[in-house]
N, C-alpha and C positions, 0 to 999 in steps of 0.2 A: 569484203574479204580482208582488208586490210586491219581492220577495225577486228575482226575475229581473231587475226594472228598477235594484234600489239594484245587482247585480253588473254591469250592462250599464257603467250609468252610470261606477260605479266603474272598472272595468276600460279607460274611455273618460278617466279621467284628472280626472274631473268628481267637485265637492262636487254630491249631489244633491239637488234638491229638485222637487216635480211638479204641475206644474196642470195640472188634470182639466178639459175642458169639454165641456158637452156637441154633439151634431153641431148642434143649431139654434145653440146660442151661434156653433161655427165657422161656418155656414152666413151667418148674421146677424151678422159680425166684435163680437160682440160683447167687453168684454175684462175683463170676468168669468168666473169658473170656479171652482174651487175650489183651494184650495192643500195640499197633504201633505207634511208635511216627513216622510222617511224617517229615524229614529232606531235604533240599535240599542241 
């Protein structure tokens, strides 16, 4: 999956990087999450 988002991104023109939250964080606008920088 990870591999699917850094060619999405890429192919979008976009340096990637990705915050993960989870559904109660979005639910609850919370604006923490986690962050994954995509390195090769």
């Amino acid at each position: 999956m990870t591999e699917m988002i850094k060619n999405q991104l890429e192919a979008a023109g976009y340096d990637y990087a990705v915050a993960v939250a989870t559904k109660s964080e979005v639910e609850n606008g919370a604006a923490c999450g986690q962050l994954s920088i995509i390195v090769e």
